[in-house]
C-alpha positions in Angstrom: 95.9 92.5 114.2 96.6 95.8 112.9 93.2 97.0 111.1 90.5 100.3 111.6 87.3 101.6 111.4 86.3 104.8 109.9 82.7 106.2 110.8 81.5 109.3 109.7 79.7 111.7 112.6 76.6 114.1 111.8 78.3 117.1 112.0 80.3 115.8 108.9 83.4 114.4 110.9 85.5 111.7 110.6 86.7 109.5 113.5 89.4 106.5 112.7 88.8 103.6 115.3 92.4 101.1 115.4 91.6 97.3 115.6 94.2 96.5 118.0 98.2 96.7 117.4 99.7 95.5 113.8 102.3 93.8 114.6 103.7 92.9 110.7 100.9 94.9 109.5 100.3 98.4 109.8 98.0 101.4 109.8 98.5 105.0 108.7 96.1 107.7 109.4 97.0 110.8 108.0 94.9 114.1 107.9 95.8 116.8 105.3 93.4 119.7 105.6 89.9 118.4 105.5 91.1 115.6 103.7 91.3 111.7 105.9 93.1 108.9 104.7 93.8 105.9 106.0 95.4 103.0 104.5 96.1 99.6 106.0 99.0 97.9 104.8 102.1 95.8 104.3 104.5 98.7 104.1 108.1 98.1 101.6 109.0 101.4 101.3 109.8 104.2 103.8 107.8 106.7 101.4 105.1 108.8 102.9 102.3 109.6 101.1 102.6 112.4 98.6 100.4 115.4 100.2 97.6 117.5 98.6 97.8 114.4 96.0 95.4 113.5 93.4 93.4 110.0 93.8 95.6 108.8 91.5 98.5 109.8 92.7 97.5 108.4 96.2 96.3 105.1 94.7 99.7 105.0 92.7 101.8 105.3 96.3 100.0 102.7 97.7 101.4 99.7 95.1 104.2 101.8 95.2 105.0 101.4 98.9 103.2 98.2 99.8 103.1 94.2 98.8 99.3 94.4 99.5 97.0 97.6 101.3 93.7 98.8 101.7 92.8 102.1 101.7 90.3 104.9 102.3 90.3 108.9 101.4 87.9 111.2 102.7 87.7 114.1 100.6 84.8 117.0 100.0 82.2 115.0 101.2 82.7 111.8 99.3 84.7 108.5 100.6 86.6 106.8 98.2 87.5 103.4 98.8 90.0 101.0 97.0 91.9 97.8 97.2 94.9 95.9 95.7 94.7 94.0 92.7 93.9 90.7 94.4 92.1 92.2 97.3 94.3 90.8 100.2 93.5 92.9 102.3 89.3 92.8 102.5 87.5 96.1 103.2 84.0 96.9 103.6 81.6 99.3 103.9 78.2 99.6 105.4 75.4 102.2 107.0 73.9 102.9 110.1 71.6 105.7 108.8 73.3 108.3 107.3 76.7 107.6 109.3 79.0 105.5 106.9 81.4 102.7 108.4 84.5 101.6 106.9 86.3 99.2 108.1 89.1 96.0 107.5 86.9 93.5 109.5 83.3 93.0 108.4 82.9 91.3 111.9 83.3 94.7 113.8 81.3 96.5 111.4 78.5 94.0 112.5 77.8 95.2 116.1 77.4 99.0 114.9 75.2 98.4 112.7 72.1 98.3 114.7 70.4 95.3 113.6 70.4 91.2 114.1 73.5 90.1 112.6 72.6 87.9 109.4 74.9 85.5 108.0 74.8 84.0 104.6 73.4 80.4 104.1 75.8 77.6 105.1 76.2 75.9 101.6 77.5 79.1 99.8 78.1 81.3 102.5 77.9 84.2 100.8 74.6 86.6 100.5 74.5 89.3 97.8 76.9 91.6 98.3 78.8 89.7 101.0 78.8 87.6 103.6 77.2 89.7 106.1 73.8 91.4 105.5 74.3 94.9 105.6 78.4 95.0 104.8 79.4 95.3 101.2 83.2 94.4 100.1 85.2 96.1 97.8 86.0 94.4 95.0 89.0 93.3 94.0 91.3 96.6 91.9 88.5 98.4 92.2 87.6 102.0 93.7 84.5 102.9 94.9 83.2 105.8 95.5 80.3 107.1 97.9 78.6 110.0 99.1 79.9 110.1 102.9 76.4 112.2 104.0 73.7 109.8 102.9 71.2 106.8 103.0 71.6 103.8 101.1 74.5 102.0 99.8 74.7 102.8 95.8 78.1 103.9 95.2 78.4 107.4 93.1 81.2 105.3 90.7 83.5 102.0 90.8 86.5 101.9 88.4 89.6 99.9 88.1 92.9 101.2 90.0 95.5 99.3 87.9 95.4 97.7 84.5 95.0 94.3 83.7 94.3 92.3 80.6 90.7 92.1 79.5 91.7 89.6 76.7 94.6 87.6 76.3 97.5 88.1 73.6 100.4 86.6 73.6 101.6 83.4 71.7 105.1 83.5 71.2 106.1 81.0 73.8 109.7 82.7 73.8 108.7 85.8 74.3 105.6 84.3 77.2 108.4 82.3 78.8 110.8 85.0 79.1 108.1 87.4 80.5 107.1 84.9 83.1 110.7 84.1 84.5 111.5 87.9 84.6 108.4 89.4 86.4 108.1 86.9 88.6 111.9 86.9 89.6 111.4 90.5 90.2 108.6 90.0 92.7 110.3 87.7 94.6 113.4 90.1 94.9 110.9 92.9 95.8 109.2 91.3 98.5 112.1 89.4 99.8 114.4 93.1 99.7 115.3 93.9 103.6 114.1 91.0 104.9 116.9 89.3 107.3 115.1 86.3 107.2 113.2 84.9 104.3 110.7 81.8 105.7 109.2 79.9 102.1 105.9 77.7 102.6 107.8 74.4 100.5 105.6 71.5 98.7 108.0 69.9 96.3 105.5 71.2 94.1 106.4 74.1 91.0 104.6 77.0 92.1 106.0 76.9 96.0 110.0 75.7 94.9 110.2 78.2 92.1 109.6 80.8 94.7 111.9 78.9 97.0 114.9 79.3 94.5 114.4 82.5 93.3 114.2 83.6 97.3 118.0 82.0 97.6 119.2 83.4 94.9 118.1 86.8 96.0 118.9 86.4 99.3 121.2 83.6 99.5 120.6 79.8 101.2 121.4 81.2 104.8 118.9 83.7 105.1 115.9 81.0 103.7 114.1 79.0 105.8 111.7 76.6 104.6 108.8 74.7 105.9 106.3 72.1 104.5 103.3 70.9 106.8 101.9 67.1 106.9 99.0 65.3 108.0 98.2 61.9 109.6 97.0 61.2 106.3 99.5 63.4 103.8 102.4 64.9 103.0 104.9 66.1 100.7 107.7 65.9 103.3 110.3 63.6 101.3 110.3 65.8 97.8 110.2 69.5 99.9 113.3 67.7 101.8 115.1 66.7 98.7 114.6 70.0 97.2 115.6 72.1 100.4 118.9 70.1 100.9 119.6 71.0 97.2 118.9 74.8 97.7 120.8 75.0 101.0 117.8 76.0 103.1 117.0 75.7 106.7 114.3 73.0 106.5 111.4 72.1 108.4 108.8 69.5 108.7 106.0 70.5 110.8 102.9 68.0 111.8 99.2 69.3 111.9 96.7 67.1 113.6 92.8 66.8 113.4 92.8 68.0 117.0 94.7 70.8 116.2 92.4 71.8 113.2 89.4 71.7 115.3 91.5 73.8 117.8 92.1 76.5 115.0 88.8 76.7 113.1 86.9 79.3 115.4 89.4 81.7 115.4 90.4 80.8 111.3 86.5 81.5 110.9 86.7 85.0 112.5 90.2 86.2 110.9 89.4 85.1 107.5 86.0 86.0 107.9 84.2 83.0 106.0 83.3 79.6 106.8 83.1 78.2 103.2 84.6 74.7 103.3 86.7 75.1 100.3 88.6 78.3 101.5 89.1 76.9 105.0 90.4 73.4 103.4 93.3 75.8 101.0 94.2 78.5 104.1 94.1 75.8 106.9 97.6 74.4 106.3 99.5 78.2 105.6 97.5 79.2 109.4 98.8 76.0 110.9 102.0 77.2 109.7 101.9 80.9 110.8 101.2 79.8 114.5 103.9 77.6 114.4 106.4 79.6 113.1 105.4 82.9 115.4 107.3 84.2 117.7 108.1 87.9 119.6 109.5 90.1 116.1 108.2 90.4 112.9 108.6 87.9 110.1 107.8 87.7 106.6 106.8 83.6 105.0 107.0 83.9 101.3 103.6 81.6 99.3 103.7 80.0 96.5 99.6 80.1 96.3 98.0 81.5 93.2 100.3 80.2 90.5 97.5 77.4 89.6 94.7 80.1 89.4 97.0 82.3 86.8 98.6 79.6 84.8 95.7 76.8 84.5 97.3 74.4 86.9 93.8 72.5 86.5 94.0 72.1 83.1 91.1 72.2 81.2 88.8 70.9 78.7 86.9 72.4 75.7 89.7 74.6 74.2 91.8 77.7 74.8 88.9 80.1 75.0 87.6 77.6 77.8 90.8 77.5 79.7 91.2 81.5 79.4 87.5 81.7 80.5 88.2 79.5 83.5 91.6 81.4 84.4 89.5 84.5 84.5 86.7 82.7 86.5 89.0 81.4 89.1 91.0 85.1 89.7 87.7 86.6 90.0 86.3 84.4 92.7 89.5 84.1 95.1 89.7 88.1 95.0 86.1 87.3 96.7 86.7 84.0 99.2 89.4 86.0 101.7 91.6 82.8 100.9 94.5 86.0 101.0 93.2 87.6 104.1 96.3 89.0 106.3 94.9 88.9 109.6 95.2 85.4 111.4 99.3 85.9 109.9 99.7 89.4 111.3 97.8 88.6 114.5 100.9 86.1 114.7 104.1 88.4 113.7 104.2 87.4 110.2 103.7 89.1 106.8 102.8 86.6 104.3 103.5 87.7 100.9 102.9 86.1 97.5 104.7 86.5 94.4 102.3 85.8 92.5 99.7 88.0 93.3 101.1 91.4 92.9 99.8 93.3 89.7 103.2 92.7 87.3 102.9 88.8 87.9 99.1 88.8 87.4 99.2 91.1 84.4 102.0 89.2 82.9 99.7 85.4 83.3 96.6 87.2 82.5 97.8 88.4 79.0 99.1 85.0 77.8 96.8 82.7 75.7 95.7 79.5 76.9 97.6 77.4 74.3 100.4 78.3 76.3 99.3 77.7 80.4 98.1 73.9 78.6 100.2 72.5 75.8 100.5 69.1 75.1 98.4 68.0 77.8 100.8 69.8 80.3 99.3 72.3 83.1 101.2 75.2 83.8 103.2 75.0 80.9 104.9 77.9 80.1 105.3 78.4 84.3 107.0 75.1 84.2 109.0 76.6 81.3 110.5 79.7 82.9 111.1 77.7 86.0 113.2 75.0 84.5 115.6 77.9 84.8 116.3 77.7 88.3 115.0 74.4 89.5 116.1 70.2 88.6 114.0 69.2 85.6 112.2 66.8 88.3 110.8 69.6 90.0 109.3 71.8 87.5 107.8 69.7 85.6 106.6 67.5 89.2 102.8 66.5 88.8 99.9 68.8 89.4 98.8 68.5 93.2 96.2 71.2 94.7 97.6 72.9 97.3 94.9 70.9 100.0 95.4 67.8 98.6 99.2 66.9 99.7 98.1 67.8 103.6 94.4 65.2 102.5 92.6 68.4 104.1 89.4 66.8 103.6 90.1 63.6 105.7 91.4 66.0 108.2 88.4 68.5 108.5 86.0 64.6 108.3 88.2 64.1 111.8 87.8 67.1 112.6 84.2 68.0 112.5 83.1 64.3 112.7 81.9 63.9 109.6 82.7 62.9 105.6 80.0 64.6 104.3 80.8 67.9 102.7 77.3 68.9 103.4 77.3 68.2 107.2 80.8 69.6 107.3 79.4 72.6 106.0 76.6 72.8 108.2 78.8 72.6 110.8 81.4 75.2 110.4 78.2 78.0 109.8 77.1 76.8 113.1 80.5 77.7 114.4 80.7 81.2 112.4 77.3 81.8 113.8 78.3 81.6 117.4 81.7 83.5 116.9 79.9 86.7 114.8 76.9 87.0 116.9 78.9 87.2 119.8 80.5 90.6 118.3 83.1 91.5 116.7 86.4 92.8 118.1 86.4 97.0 119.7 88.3 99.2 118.5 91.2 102.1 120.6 91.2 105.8 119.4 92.9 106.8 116.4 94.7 110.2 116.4 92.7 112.5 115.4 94.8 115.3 114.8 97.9 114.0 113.6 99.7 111.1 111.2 99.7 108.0 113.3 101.4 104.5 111.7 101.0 102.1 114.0 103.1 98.5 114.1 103.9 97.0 110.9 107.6 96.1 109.3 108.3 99.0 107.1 
């Protein structure tokens, strides 16, 4: 996978470490005076970055000129580190003494820190901070800020890099409808845009056959392939079908076993870089996918994943200020869980990209009221509203199912570990993080120290 690690020296320098070859992901290291930056990205744009630039500036190229990035400027001593709005691509920061480490994998981090690698407790898998003792994530659209030269981890500042509702507004369902079908058309178009072939993960369901339609509309049927994974004990494979034939698409049912899934869990665990149950039960199916669909060349598979967190496809109980609350709640917490991580997908040629996750779609959901997302009983409302556009009545308004619950993840990770209790399955899957991050995390090549250097990626 293509990712780095930036460590600070004592005689103030900076040395860029590359995690191995991107191969649809890519790094750029670029050194403009004293300044470093490094950013780690899904690269749409052929734009460099803008030299002797502002922070601002910088951080603007970066949404600019990816679908999702990472990113890290060294500059007059400080380090200033910042993400993408949903933080899909996870970086971290940590200390060994006064030398800082940056990096895009916590796990290699881990062995240059000095210490016993601590992992947090099985049940939440998360300890303050993170899920590593010692290695600090940055937070979803956020930049933080630290003094390169220094003990301790207390960043100097954190603020917001892009704008996003703090309160919903909007109640005109025209008007919320409107906004919805035309920001998230245009997301589709943008990350589908050069792409000779367009591969959609395809449930049936609204969120993933919206996407779907919009992608053959931009692109046309022939360049859309589309895929939907079953179980032994689920699947969705007769509604994806009827929808694909009706779209035109290249179709595909593929079959995921429990052996399989007990195949794929070590190295899930140590590219997503948790072992919470929940996570692994949602990104399990997409990874299956990703390794089946890999081959020599670069591909990008568009997701339909994060519609239900935006647009209440839970529902909810106790009112509109509940259902806001929970929307809210629920963004917060993915930006946290890795459930977007890049890394098992590039490691396997593919750019995984998700419409709605970029900051126009998210804005858009996160400024409509919750009268809207649940009306009448129905979840996802005004999504199913703008989508009725371009998809057979059936279709968008098609029952709510989660996006584990057509593949019946949990019967396959009871097969799987050997166990239906949640708890014991838990148990279990720390035992196997344990094992993978204690035996270290992966090295790193030399960066270029004195010149730009992109490495791998699609752009």
């Amino acid at each position: 996978m293509a990712g780095f690690i930036l460590s600070s020296g004592p005689d103030g320098s900076i040395d860029v470490g590359l995690l191995g070859e991107g191969r649809a992901m890519d790094v750029l290291v670029r050194r403009d005076g004293t300044d470093v930056l490094v950013v780690q990205g899904d690269r749409l744009t052929g734009e460099d970055p803008p030299q002797h630039a502002s922070l601002a500036d910088l951080a603007a190229w970066t949404e600019r000129a990816h679908s999702r990035y990472c990113a890290v400027l060294v500059r007059e001593g400080r380090a200033t580190l910042w993400s993408d709005v949903g933080a899909t691509c996870p970086l971290h920061w940590a200390r060994a003494g006064r030398t800082l480490l940056v990096g895009t994998s916590a796990g290699a981090l881990l062995p240059r820190l000095g210490r016993p690698v601590v992992l947090g407790d099985a049940e939440r898998s998360l300890l303050p901070g993170g899920r590593f003792a010692g290695v600090t994530p940055v937070p979803a659209n956020s930049a933080v800020t630290l003094v390169v030269d220094a003990y301790g981890e207390d960043p100097v500042s954190v603020h917001r890099v892009a704008h996003l509702p703090d309160l919903a507004t909007v109640t005109d369902a025209d008007q919320a409808v409107r906004t919805v079908r035309t920001v998230l058309g245009a997301s589709v178009a943008r990350l589908a845009a050069g792409a000779d072939e367009i591969a959609v993960s395809l449930s049936g369901g609204v969120d993933s056959s919206t996407v779907a339609a919009l992608a053959v509309l931009e692109a046309g049927s022939s360049a859309v392939r589309t895929y939907t994974v079953g179980t032994p004990y689920g699947d969705e494979f007769a509604q994806a079908a009827w929808l694909a034939d009706r779209l035109g698409t290249k179709h595909e049912e593929v079959h995921f076993g429990p052996e399989q899934l007990a195949g794929m869990l070590p190295g899930m665990i140590r590219a997503l870089e948790t072992w919470d149950l929940l996570t692994l039960q949602i990104a399990a199916p997409a990874c299956f996918l990703q390794g089946h669909i890999a081959t020599d060349r670069s591909q990008v598979l568009l997701s339909g994943y994060g519609a239900d967190l935006l647009f209440a496809g839970l529902g909810g109980t106790g009112g509109e200020d509940a259902v806001e609350g929970a929307v809210v709640a629920q963004t917060r917490a993915t930006g946290r869980s890795n459930e977007f991580h890049p890394a098992f997908a590039d490691a396997r040629h593919t750019a995984v990209r998700h419409p709605y996750w970029t900051r126009e779609v998210m804005a858009a959901a996160l400024d409509i009221r919750g009268r809207l997302k649940v009306r009448d009983g129905e979840a996802k409302w005004v999504l199913r509203s703008a989508a009725a556009d371009v998809l057979p009545a059936e279709v968008a308004w098609r029952p709510k199912r989660g996006i584990h619950e057509g593949t019946a993840m949990s019967h396959m990770f009871a097969a799987a570990l050997g166990s239906d209790d949640p708890s014991v399955q838990a148990g279990r899957l720390y035992e196997i993080a344990t094992e993978v991050f204690r035996s270290g995390g992966p090295g790193t090549g030399p960066g270029e120290a004195g010149q730009d250097r992109r490495l791998g990626g699609m752009g």
